[in-house]
C-alpha positions in Angstrom: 164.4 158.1 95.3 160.8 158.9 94.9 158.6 157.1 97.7 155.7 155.7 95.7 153.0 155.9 98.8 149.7 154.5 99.2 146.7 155.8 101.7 144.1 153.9 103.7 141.8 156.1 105.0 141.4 159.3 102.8 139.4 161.2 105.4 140.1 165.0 106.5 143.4 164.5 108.6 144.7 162.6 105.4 143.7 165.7 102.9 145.1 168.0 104.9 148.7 166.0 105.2 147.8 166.0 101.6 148.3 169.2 100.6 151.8 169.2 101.7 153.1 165.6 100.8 151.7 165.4 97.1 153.6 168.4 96.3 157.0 166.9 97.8 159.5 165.8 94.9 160.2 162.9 96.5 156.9 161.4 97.6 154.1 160.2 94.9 150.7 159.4 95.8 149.8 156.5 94.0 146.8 155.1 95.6 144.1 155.6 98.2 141.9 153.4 99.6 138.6 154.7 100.9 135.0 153.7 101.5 133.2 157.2 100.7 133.7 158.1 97.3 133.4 161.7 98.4 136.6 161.7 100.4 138.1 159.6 98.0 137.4 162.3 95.2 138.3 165.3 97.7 141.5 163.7 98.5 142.3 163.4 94.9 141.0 166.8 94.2 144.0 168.3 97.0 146.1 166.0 94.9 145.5 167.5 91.6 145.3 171.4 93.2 149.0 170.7 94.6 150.4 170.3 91.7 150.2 165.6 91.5 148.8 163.4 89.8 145.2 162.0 91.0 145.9 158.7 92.6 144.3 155.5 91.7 141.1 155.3 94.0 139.7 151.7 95.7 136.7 150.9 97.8 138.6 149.2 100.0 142.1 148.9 101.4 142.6 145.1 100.5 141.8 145.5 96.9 144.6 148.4 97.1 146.6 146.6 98.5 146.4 143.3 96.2 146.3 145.4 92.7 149.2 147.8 93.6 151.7 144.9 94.2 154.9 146.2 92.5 153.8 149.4 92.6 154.0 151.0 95.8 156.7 151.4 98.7 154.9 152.0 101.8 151.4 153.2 103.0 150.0 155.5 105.2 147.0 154.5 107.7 144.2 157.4 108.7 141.3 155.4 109.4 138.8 155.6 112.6 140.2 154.5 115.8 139.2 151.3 116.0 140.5 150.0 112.5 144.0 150.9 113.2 145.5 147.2 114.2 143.9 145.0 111.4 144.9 148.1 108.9 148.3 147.9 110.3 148.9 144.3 110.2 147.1 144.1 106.6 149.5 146.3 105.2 152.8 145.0 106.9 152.0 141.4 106.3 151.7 142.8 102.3 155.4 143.7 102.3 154.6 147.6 102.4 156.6 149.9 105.1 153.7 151.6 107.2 153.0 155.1 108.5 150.3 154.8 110.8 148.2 157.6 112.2 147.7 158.1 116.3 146.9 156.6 118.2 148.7 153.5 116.9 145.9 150.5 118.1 143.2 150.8 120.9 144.5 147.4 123.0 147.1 146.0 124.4 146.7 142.8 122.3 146.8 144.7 119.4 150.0 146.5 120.2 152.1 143.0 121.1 150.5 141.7 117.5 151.8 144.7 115.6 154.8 144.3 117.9 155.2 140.8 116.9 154.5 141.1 112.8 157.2 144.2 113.0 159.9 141.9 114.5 158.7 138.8 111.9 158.6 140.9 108.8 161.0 143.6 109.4 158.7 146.5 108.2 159.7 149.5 108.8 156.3 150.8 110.9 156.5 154.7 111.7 153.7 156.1 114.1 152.4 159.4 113.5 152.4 161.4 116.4 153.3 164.8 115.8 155.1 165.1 119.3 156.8 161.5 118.7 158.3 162.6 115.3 159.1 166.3 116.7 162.9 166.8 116.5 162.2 169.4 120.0 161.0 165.9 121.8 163.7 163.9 119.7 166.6 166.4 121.5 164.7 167.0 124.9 165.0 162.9 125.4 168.1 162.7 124.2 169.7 165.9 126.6 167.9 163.5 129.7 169.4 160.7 129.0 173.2 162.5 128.5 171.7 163.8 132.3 171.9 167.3 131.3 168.6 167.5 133.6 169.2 165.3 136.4 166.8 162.9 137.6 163.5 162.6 136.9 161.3 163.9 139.5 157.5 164.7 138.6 155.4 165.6 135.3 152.5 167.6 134.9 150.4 167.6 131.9 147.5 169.0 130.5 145.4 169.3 127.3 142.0 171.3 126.1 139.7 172.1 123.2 136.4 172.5 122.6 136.0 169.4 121.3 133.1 168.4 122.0 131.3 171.2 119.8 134.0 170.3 116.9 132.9 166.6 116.5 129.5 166.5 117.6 127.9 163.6 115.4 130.9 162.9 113.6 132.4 159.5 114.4 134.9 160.4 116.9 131.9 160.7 119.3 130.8 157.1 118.5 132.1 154.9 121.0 132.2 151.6 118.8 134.9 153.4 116.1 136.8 155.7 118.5 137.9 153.7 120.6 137.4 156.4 123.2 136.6 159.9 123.3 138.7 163.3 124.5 141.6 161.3 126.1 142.0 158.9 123.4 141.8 161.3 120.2 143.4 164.9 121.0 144.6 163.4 124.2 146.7 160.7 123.0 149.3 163.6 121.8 149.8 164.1 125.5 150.1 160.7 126.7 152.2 159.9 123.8 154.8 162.7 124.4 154.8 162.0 128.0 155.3 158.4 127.2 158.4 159.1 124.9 159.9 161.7 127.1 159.2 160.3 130.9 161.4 157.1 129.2 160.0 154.8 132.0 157.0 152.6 131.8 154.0 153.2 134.1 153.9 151.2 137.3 150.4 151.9 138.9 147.7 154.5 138.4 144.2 155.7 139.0 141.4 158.0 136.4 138.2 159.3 136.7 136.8 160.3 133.7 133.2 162.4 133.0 131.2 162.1 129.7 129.0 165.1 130.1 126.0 163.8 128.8 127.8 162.3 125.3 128.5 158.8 124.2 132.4 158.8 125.5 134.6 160.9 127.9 135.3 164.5 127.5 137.4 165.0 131.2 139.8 163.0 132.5 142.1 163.1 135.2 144.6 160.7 136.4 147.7 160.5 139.0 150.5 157.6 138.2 153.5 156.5 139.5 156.3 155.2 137.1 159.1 152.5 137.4 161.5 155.1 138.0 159.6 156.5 140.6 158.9 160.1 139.0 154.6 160.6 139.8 152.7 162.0 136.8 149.6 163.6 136.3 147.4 164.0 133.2 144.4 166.3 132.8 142.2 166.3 130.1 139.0 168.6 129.2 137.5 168.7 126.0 134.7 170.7 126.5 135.4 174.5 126.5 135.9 177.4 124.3 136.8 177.0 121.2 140.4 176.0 120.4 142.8 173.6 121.8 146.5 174.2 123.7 148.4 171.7 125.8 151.4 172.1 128.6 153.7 169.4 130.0 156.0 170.4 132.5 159.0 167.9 133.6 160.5 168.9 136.7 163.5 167.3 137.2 166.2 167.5 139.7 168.2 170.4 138.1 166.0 171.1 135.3 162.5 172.4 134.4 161.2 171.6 130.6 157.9 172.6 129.2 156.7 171.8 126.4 153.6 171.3 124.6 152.1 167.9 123.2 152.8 167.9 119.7 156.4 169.5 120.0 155.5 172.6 118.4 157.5 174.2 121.4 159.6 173.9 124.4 161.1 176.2 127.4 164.0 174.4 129.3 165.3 176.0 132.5 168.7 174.5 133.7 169.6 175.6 137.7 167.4 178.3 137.6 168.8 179.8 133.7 166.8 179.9 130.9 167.0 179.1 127.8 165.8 181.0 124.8 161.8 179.5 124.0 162.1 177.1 120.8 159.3 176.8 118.2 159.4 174.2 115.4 157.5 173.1 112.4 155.1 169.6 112.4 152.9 169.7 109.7 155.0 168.0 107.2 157.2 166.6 109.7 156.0 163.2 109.8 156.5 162.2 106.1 159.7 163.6 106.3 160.9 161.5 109.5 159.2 158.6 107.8 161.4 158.7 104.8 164.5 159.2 106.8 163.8 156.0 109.2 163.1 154.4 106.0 166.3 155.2 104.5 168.6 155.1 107.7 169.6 158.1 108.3 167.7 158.2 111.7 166.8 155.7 114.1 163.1 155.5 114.3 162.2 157.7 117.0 157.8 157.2 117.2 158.1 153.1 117.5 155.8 150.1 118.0 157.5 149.6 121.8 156.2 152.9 122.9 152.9 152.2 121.2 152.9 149.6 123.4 153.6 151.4 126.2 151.1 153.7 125.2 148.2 150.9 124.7 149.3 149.5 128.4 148.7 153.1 129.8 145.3 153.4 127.9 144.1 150.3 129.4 144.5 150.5 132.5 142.9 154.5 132.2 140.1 152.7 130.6 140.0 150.3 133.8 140.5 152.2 136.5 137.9 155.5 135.4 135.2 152.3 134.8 135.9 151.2 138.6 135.2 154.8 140.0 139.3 155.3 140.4 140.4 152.3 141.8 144.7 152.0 141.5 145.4 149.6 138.5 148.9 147.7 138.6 150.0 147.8 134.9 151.7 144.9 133.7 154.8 145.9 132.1 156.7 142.5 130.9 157.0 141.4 127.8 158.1 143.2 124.8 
C-alpha cells in the first residue's frame, strides 16, 4: 500500500530525506506545508528530479492539513525547534499518523501533552532520530536486556562539529526558535541514543555549559547518575574543525559497546572478545521504520515515552548549566 505523506516544514533536512523517500514505490508525497515559497519550490524541485510528482504546496501547515482531509495518511514534521509540540499535536489531533523530526519537543510539558494526545487518539507518532530508529541500537538494547552484557555500569559519551561556523546566522543560532544551541540540535542524537540504550531514567545530574560569545551553547558537559545506578557522562563541543563524529562507550559488567550517536556503527567486546565492527545504513532508515510501526510488523522502537525521558533530561541540563552546575533531582513519575 502506497503511504500518501504530507510535510510540514520543507526546509533543508526535509529536501535531503527527500531525495530518497519520493523515489520509494511505496511512499507519495502529496503535500508540503511551508512558509518560504523558496523551500517550498526547492523541495518540490527534489521531488520532480527523483523521479515524483510535485506535491501540492501550502503557506501554512493548518490549511494543509484542513484541505488534504481524505487525502493523506500521515505527515512528517521538520520545522525549527521550537514549533515541534503544537506541529505535533496539530497533526495528530487531525487524525494523521506523525513522523516527527528530533528533537521531538523542547519541554517537559510538551512531551506529557504529546504523551497524552498519543494515548487519546491512538496515532501512531514515530520520532525521527536516526540512532532511535537504527536497527544496530534496536539489537544492542535488545542483547542488554536478554543480559548478554551484564549489568550496567557506566557510559561515556561524546559529540563534535564545527558547528558553530556551519549555522552561523541561520536560525539554529537563534535562541527563541532552537530551543537551544549545540546540545540541543546535533547533540540531541547523543542524548537520545544514550536515553534508549542506558534503558533507565535519569535520577540526578549537574552541566556547565559555555556559549563562546554566540546567542546559545556550543560546549557542554555534564556528569549524571541514573535509577539503576550506572553514572553517565556527556560531552559536547561544537566549535572545531570542520566536521562532526560522536563516541558512546557502555561499559558494562562483562561487556564493552561503542557506538556512535546516530547508529551508523557499533564495536561490542564480550569478556575481553571482540566482535567484528558493524556499519549500517540511516539515511532512508526512518521512513522505512515508520511504515513498518505503522503497519505492525515492528514495535515502535523511537517513542513518545523516551521523548519524554529525553525532554526531562534536557530540562534539568537547561537548569542546572543556568545555576553554575548545581545537582538537579529529576522528577521521573508520571508517564
Amino acid at each position: 500500500m502506497v503511504l500518501r505523506l504530507g510535510v510540514i516544514g520543507a526546509g533543508l533536512k526535509a529536501a535531503d530525506y527527500a531525495r530518497g523517500w519520493a523515489a520509494m514505490d511505496d511512499v507519495e508525497i502529496v503535500a508540503t506545508a511551508e512558509v518560504s515559497e523558496t523551500s517550498r519550490r526547492r523541495y518540490a524541485d527534489t521531488c520532480e528530479a527523483a523521479g515524483a510528482a510535485r506535491p501540492a504546496e501550502y503557506g501554512d501547515a493548518e490549511a494543509m492539513l484542513a484541505a488534504m482531509q481524505g487525502r493523506m495518511d500521515a505527515v512528517y514534521v521538520s520545522t525549527p525547534h521550537v514549533f515541534h509540540g503544537a506541529n505535533a499535536l496539530a497533526v495528530i489531533e487531525a487524525g494523521y499518523d506523525l513522523l516527527l523530526e528530533k528533537p521531538m519537543v523542547t519541554t517537559v510539558e510538551e512531551a506529557l501533552a504529546l504523551v497524552e494526545a498519543e494515548k487519546r487518539t491512538g496515532r501512531t507518532v514515530v520520532v525521527a532520530f536516526q540512532g532511535g530508529l537504527s536497527p544496530l541500537v534496536h539489537d544492542t538494547r535488545d542483547r542488554a536486556r536478554r543480559g548478554e552484557f551484564g549489568e550496567l555500569v557506566s557510559v561515556n559519551a561524546s559529540i563534535w562539529e564545527g558547528w558553530k561556523d556551519n549555522y552561523a546566522g541561520q536560525w539554529k543560532q537563534n535562541p527563541a526558535i532552537s530551543g537551544g544551541g549545540f546540545m540541543f540540535d546535533t547533540g540531541a542524537h547523543m542524548m537520545n541514543t544514550v536515553c534508549v540504550l542506558a534503558d533507565a531514567e535519569f535520577a540526578r545530574l549537574s552541566a556547565y555549559a559555555n556559549n563562546r560569545g554566540i546567542a546559545v551553547d556550543l560546549a557542554t558537559a555534564v556528569a549524571a547518575r541514573l535509577t539503576n545506578g550506572a553514572v553517565v557522562t556527556f560531552n559536547a563541543a561544537g566549535e572545531g574543525p570542520p566536521g562532526c563524529a560522536s563516541a558512546i562507550t557502555f561499559f558494562y559488567s562483562k561487556a564493552i559497546v561503542r557506538i556512535d550517536a546516530w547508529g551508523k556503527w557499533r564495536e561490542v567486546s564480550i569478556d575481553g572478545v571482540a566482535e567484528p565492527r558493524e556499519e549500517g545504513e540511516t539515511r532512508d532508515t526512518p521512513m522505512h521504520t515508520f511504515q513498518a510501526v505503522r503497519d505492525g510488523l515492528m514495535a515502535n522502537p523511537s517513542t513518545v515515552a523516551n521523548g519524554l525521558r529525553f525532554a526531562r533530561l534536557w530540562d534539568a541540563i537547561k537548569l542546572s548549566a543556568s545555576r553554575d552546575g548545581e545537582a538537579i533531582a529529576l522528577e521521573v513519575a508520571g508517564p
